[in-house]
N, C-alpha and C positions, 0 to 999 in steps of 0.2 A: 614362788612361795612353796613350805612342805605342801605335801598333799594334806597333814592334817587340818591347813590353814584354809583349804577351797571350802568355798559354798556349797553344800549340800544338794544345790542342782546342778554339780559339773561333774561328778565322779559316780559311778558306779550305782547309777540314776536307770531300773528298769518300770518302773510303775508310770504308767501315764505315757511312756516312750512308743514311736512306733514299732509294730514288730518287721515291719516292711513298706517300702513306697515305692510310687512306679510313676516315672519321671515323664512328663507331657512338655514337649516343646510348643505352647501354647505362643500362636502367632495370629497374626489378622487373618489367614484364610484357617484356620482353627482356632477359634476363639471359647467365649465361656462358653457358647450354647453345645457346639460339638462335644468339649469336654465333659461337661455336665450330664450329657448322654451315657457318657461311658462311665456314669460312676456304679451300675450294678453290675456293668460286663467286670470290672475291675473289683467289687466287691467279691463278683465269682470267682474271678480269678485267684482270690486270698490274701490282696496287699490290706493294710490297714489306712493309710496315707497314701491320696493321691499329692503328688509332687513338681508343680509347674514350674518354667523359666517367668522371669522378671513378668509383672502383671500392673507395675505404673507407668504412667505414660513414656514412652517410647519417642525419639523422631520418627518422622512422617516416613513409613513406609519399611519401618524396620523389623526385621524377620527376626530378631533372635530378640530384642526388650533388656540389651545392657546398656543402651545406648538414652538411658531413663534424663527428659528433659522437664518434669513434671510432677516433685515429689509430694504434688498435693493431692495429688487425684489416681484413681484407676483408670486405666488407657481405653480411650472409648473404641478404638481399634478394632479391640480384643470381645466389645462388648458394654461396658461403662461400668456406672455403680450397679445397672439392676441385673447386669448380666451375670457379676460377682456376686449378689445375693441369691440368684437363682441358682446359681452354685453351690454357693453354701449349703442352699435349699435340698440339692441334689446329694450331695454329701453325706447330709445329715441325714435323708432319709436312709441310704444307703449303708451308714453306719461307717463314714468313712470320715476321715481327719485331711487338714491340708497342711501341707510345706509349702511356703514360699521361697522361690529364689531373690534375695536381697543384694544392690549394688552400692556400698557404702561409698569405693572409692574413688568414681568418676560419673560426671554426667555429662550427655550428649550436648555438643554446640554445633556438629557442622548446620543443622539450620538457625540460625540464632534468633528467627524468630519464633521457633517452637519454645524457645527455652526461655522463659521470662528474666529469670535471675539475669542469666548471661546477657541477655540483650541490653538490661539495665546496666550489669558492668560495662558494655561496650559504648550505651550512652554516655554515663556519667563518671568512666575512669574508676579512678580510687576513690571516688566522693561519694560512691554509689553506697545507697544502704550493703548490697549482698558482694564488695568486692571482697569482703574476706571470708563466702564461700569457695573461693575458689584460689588454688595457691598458684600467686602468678608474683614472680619477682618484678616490681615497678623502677627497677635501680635502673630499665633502660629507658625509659619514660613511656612510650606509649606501648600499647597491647599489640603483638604481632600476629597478624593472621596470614598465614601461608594458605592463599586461596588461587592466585590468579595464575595465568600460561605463563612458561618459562618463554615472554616474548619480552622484548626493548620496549612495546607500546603496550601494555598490557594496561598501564593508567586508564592510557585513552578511550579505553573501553567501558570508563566507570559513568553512571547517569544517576542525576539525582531525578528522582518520582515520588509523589505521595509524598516527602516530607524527606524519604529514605533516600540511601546510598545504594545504587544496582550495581551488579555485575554479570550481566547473564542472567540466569535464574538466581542469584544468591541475592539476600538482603540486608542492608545492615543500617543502623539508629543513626541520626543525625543530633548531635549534641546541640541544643538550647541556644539560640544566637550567635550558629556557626553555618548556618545553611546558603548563605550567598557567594557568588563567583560560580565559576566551572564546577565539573564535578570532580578536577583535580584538587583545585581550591578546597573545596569544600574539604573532601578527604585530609589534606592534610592536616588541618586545623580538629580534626577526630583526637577519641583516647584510644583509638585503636591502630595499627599501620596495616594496610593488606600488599602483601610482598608475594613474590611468586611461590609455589608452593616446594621450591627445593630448596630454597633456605629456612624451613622449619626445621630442621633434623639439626643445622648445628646453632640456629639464631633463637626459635622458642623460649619463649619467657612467661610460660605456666604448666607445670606439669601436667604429664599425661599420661593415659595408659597404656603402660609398652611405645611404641611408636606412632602411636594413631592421633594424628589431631585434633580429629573431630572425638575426642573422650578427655576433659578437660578436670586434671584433681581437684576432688572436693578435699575442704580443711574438715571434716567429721571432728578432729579434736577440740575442736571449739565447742562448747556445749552449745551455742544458740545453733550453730550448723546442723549440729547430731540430732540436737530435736527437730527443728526445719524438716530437715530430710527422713527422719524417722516414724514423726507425726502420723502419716497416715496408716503407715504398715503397722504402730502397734496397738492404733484404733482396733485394727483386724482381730489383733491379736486380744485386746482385751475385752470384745465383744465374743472372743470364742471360736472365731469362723477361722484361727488361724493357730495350730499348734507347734510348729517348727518351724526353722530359718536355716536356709543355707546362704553363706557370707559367701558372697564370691570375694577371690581376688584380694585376702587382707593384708599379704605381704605389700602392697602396694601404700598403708596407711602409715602415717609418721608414727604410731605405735598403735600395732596390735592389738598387743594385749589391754592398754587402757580404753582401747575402742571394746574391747569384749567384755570386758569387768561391766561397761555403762550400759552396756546391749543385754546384758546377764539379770543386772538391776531393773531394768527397765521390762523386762521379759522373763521374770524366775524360774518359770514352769515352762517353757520351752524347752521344746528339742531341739540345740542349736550346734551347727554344726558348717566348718568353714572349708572352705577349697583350698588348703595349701597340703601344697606339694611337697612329700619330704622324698629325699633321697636316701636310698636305701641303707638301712644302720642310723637314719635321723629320727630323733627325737622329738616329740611336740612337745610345745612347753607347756607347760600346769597351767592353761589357760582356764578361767570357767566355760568350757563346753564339754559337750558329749562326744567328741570327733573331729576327723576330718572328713572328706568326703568319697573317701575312697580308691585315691589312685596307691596306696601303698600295699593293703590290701588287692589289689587286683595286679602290682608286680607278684605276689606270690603265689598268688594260684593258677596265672597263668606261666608261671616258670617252673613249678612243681611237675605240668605237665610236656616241659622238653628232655630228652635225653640230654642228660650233663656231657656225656662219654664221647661227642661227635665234635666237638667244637672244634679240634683241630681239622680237622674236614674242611665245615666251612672256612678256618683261615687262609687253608689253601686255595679253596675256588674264591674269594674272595682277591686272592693274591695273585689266583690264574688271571681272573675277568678283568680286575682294574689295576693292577703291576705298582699297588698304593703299599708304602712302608710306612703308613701313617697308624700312632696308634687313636685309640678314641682318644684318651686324656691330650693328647696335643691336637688332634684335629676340634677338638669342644673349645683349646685352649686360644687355636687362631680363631675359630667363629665366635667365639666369646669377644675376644681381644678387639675382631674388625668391628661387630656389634655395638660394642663399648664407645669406640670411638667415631665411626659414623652414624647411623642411625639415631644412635644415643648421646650425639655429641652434646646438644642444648643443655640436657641433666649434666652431663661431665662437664662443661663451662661453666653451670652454676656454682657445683662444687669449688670449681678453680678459683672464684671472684672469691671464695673465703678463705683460700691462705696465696692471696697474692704475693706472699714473700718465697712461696716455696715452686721455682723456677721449674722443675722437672714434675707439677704435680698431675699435669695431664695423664703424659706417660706412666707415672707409680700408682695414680689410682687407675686408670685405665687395665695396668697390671694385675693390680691385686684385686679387682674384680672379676676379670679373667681366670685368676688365679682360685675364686672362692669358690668352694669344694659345696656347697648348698645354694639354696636359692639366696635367704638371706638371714643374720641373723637379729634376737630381740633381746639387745644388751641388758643389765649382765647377761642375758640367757645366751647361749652360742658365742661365748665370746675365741673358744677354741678354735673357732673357723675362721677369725681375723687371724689368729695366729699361727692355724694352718697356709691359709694364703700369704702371708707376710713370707714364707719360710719358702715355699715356691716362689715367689714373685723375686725372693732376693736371687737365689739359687737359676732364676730363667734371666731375670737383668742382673746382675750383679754391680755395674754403673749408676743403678736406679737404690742401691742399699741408705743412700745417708737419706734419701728424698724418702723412702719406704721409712723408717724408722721414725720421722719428724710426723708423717702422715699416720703410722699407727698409733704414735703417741696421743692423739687426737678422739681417732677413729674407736679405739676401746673406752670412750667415757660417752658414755649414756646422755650426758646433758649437751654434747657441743652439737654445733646443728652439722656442720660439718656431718658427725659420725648418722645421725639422724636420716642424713637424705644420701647417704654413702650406705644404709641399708635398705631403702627402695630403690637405688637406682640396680643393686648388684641383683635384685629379682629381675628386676625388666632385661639384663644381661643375661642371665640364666634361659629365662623362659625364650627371648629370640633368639638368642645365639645355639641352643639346645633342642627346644623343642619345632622351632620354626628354620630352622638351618642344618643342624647338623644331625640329625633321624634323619633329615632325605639325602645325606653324604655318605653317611654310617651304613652302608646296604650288608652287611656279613650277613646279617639273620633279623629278619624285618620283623620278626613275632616278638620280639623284644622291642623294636623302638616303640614306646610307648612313656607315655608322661608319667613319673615316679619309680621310675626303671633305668636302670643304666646297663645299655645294649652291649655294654664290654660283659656283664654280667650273665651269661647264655643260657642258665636255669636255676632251678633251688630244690634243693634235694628235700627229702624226706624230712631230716633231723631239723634242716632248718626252715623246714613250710612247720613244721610241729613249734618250735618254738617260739617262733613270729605270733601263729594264733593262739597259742597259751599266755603270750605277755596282753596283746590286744583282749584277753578275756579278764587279765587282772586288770589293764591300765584304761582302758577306754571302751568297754560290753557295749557301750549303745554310740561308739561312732559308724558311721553309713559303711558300708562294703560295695565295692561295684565292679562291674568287668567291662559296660560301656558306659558312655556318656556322651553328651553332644558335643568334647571335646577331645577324643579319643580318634587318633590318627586310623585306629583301623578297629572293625567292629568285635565283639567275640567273637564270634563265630567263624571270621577271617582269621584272628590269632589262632586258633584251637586248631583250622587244617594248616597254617603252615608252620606249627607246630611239629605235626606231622612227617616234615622233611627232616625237619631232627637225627628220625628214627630211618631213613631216608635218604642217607647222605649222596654215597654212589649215582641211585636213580635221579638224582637234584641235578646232580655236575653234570653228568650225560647230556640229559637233554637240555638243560642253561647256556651250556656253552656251545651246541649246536644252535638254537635259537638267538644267541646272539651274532653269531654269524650270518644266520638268516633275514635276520631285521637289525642290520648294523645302525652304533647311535652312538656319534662324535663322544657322550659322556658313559663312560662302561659302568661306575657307579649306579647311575639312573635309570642305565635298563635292567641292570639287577633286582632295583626297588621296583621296578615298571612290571618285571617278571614274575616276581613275588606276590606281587598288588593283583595280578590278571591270575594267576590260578589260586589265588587265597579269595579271591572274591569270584570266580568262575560258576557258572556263565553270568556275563555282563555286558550290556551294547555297550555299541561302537564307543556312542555318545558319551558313557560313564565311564572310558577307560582312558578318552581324549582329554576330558575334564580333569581328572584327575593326574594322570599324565603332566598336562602343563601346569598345573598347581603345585607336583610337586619340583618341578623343574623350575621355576620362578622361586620358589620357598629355600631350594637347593641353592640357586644364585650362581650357580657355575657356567652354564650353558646359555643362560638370559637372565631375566630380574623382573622384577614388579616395573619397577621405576624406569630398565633401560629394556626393554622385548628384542630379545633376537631373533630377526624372521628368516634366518638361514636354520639358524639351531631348532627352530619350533617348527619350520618346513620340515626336518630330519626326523623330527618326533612324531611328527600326524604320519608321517609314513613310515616310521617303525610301528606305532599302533593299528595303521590302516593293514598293514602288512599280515598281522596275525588275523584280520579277518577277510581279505582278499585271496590270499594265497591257504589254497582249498587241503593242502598237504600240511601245511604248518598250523591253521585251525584246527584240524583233525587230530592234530597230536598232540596241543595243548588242551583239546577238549578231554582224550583220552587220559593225560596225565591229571589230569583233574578230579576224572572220577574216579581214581586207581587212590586218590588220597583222602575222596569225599567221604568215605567208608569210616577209617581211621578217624579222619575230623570229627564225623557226628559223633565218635565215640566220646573224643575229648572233650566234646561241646556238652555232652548230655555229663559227664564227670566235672568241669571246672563248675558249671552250674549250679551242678548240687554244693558244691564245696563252696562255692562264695553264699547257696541261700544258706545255708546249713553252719558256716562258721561262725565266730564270736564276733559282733558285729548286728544292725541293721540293713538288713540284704535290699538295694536298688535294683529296680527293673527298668531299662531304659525301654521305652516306644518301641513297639516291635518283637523285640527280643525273647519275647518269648516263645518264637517260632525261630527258623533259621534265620538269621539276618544279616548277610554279606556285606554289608556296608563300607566304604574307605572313609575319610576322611570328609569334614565339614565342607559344601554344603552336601555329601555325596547320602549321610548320615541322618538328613533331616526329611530326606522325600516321605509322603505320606506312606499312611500304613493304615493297611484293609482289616480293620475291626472286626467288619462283618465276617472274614474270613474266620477269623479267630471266635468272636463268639461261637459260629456254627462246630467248628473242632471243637471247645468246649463243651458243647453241651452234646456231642457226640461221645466223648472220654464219660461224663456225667451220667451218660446213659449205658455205659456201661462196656465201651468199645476199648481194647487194649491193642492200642494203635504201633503199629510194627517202626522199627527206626529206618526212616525212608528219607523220604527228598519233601516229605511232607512236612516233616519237622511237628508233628505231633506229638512227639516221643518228646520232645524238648517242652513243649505245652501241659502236657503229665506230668511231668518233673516238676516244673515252676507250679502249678497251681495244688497241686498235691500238697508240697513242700511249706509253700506261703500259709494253705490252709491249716497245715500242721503247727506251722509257729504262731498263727493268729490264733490257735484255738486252743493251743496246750504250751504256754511259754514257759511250764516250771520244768520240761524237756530240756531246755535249752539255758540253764543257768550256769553251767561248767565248763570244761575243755580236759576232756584226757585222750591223748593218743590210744590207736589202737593197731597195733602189729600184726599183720599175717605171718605165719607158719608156713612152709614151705619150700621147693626150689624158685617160683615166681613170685615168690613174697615182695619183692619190689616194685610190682605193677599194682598193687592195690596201694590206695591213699585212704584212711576212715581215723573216724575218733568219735568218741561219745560226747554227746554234750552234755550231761546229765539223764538218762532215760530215751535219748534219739539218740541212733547210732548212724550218721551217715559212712556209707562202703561204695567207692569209683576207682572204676580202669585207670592207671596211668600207661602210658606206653604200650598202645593196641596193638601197633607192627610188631613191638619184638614178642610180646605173647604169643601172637597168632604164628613166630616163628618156632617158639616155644613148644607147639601142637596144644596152647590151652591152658589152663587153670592145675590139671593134675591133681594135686596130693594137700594145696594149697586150703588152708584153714584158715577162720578168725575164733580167738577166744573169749567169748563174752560169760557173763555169769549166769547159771541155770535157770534162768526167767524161759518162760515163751517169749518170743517177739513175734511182732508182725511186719512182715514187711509192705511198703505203704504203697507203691506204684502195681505191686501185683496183688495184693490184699492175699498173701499166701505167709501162714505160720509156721514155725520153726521153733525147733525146742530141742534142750541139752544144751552143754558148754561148748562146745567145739563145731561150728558151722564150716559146712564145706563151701568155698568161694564159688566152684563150678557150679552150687545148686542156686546159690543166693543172687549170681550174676546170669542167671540163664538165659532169662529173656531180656535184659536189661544191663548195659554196662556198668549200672549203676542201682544202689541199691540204699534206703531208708528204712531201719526199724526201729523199731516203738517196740517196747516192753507192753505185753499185757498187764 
């Protein structure tokens, strides 16, 4: 719809919004009481909104809470109802607001007896009051459940107990006057089939998320569903204790945008704000919210800080190491393609059962989902990306043209269901065949694989980091900005030092290519990523480098797999990782190359920082992060984090201490709390967006712009400065105000600021107009 047609609480909405939130992966060994603790450390800190992962009931034992089997209640897990109010409690005296994370489009069934709903669809079939929570096609007759070993006698293992159907630890309903014979008997006379668990991927007959069985689609479009599942979380909300929502996952919903229109309605005064992913040059549709959640956003400020100028570099040693002529667009285009069609084959047969006339329709949509250039689109919205992909899909089959045209004819109309579930299945392609396959393929330049980024893409200059946050200041001021998150392959602070190698190229190839010869590994791809992963996160035991290590070599799927383990290939990799800490010559010189680039990283760390709290946007602080935080990849990213450490730095800065940029990462803790304090306290600072240009021969190492009255000023590109011999001659222009600047509490006055004064102690620099 025009924009003049949206709601007044989805556009350009600062009143009542947070001015910042700081994200808690709140789990059973962290629940409400810990978090409730931390709501004055975190008041001092400066955020406005504390910002938790999912807080309704959860399956038994689940560490992250997407896995939500219980939308009536708060997860006693975590704490219960009064754990939640003592939150609030906590909160409110603090003077702090909460986000919820919300899971509209799947709810957990691998225990089905956590999940009430599910357990009754399993009782009573399609007869059941809540069968149509949940989108399960009945046209095979009974309900499939891929639980049991891929054995010949896997039946025979079934016991009826209690009334129930056993399997080992699993449990499952016995329908009403079907309970006598064997417990084969019994079984088959079920609404449900349990079949071994490797016939899910191309037999399933309920959607689900991504490829996971146990996360089973909810219908949300159904009004009585929406409410169902909604009921408690807007209880929260209209008692006050709850002022924002983060959607996860909505590309996954049969539409979007009418799930958000009812979510908008139901919640007007929220800060609502969804997890989709755009790819870069994509557009969010006119949806009523405030944002996304911030990975697009965080492709630009972490790509502002690579040298553009090197990338032929890395193609070479990328072409020495792994002898690959693959580009991304066809290596995205086979992991998409194989994605499509196995893992995801169940969705691709569903589709198929609805134009059974059209013999080649596996293959053409298979294709043309391969082929779609975004995750997915919300017809009419995006309809140019069916006809992007149609235009590859012909052009890669050309065989597949009469079958492509009969299937786009289809697919561009908004009402056929066909086109419907042909735009969530091309997400779930996206997201595994991309984000879970091919970032661990892609190794040229690992600071880039990142979710809302496309790694063929090596940096973003000046011109276009300026004009990304000048449109984000017209089109969407109060969506979230972030640089980590609980689903971000590798942390800030990892991206920022191997950033670093950018500027670096030579010194990279050198020692890479020595080192892989030292620690040889059957896949040259994977130690490249292995390489990158071990001095971007350096130092790291053994432990965190093995984990990650085979996580990403299963995720990779070249050398082994989730589903088939290769213990020759995984023997190869415990001893290329054991190798860098055994061999006493090759640890020492990954140690040293590490700290030859930690220098340059804090730089970049303590600059992208400022720039994501400081740009146009809602600035996220993930766990941690506001000190150094190396982290890789999920679960590498969720290990606890020492509070205490932090308050005590805090209230050390508080008192008055101007902490030097060290391995302390205090300097990074000035920054962030400074910053946050600055935008909780003075937000008519921060209503604008104008670039600001240095003067100069190194006028291209600085990034700043004014947001109205706050002028943030950061390093980019440390190494070639400091080849530079400095700052020099280098000026910013601002108007004859004083300013202050806010990490050294040191003023400054006239029009023409020298860089060398303003970045002296600091790479990075914040002023306030007096």
């Amino acid at each position: 719809m025009p924009r003049s047609d949206l709601p007044t609480a989805a556009h350009d909405r600062t009143e009542g919004m947070p001015s910042s939130t700081y994200r808690i992966q709140i789990r059973p060994d962290f629940g409400f009481k810990p978090t409730a603790e931390l709501a004055d450390y975190l008041a001092d800190l400066g955020v406005s909104h504390l910002y938790t992962a999912p807080i309704l009931t959860a399956a038994p034992g689940s560490e992250h809470g997407y896995d939500v089997v219980d939308h009536t209640r708060v997860s006693a897990a975590l704490g219960g109802e009064e754990g939640r109010l003592a939150l609030k409690a906590a909160l409110d005296a603090a003077g702090l607001g909460l986000v919820v994370d919300i899971v509209p489009n799947h709810a957990g069934v691998g225990v089905p007896a956590a999940n009430p709903t599910w357990w009754d669809v399993l009782k009573h079939g399609r007869e059941s009051a809540y069968a149509k929570f949940y989108d399960i096609d009945w046209s095979r007759g009974r309900l499939l459940i891929p639980v049991l070993a891929d054995e010949p006698d896997a039946l025979d293992q079934l016991r009826v107990e209690d009334g129930e159907l056993h399997y080992f630890d699993k449990r499952y309903p016995i329908a009403d006057g079907t309970g006598e014979g064997t417990a084969r008997e019994v079984h088959d006379r079920q609404h449900y089939e349990l079949v071994t668990w490797t016939r899910g991927d191309a037999e399933l007959n309920y959607r689900r998320f991504f490829a996971i069985v146990d996360l089973a689609g909810l219908r949300v479009e159904d009004p009585e569903v929406f409410e169902a599942t909604h009921r408690e979380i807007l209880r929260w909300y209209a008692e006050g204790a709850v002022q924002g929502l983060r959607v996860d996952h909505p590309d996954g919903l049969r539409d979007p945008g009418d799930y958000l229109r009812r979510l908008r309605d139901a919640a007007p005064d929220a800060w609502l704000v969804v997890e989709k992913i755009l790819e870069p040059g994509e557009e969010l549709p006119d949806w009523p919210i405030d944002g996304t959640t911030g990975y697009d956003a965080l492709a630009e400020v972490c790509g502002v800080f690579v040298d553009t100028t090197t990338e032929r570099f890395f193609d070479t040693l990328d072409h020495h190491l792994t002898g690959g002529e693959t580009s991304w667009q066809d290596l995205v285009h086979g992991t998409k393609y194989h994605l499509a069609t196995t893992q995801l084959a169940a969705e691709l047969a569903r589709m198929c059962r609805l134009v059974p006339e059209i013999e080649a329709a596996p293959k053409a949509l298979a294709e043309l989902a391969a082929c779609f250039p975004v995750y997915r689109s919300y017809l009419p919205f995006g309809s140019r990306h069916l006809a992007r992909a149609r235009s590859e899909a012909g052009r890669r089959r050309p065989g597949l043209i009469p079958a492509l045209d009969q299937l786009t004819a289809r697919l561009r109309n908004p009402a056929d269901e066909l086109a419907v579930r042909f735009q969530q299945y091309t997400g779930a392609v996206m997201a595994k065949g991309v984000e879970d396959t091919a970032f661990y393929r892609w190794t040229r330049f690992t600071a880039r694989n990142e979710v809302g980024n496309d790694p063929s893409k090596f940096g973003v200059n000046l011109d276009e980091f300026h004009d990304t946050a000048a449109e984000r200041q017209r089109r969407w001021p109060a969506g979230m900005t972030s640089l980590s998150t609980h689903d971000t392959k590798r942390s800030e602070d990892v991206r920022a030092r191997l950033a670093v190698l950018s500027e670096l190229p030579g010194d990279w190839t050198e020692v890479v290519r020595r080192w892989v010869r030292l620690a040889p590994l059957p896949d040259p791809a994977l130690a490249h990523l292995i390489w990158q992963a071990a001095v971007g996160a350096w130092p790291l035991d053994r432990e965190r480098l093995h984990a990650y290590a085979l996580k990403a070599a299963r995720e990779s799927g070249v050398g082994t797999t989730w589903t088939r383990p290769d213990e020759r290939f995984e023997t190869a990799l415990r001893a290329m990782v054991d190798r860098i800490y055994d061999d006493p010559a090759l640890h020492a010189e990954v140690d040293a190359f590490a700290r030859t680039i930690s220098g340059p990283g804090w730089s970049n760390s303590l600059a992208q920082k400022l720039v994501q709290l400081t740009m146009p946007g809602v600035p996220d602080v993930y766990q941690g992060t506001e000190l150094w935080d190396h982290s890789l990849v999920d679960p590498d990213n969720r290990r606890p984090v020492d509070f205490g450490l932090r308050r005590e730095l805090l209230a050390r800065i508080d008192d008055g201490w101007q902490p030097p940029v060290d391995g302390s990462g205090a300097a990074k803790l000035l920054v962030t709390s400074r910053t946050l304090r600055l935008r909780r306290q003075r937000p008519e600072l921060f209503g604008g967006y104008r670039p600001v240009f240095a003067d100069g021969r190194v006028a291209e190492h600085v990034v700043a712009f004014d947001r109205g009255g706050a002028v943030a000023v950061a390093t980019r590109l440390p190494v070639g400065l400091s080849r530079h011999g400095g700052w020099h001659d280098t000026t910013l222009t601002l108007d004859g105000h004083t300013w202050t600047e806010v990490f050294t509490n040191t003023s400054y006055g006239g029009s023409r600021l020298a860089v060398a004064d303003l970045l002296h102690t600091y790479p990075v620099a914040l002023l306030v107009k007096e």
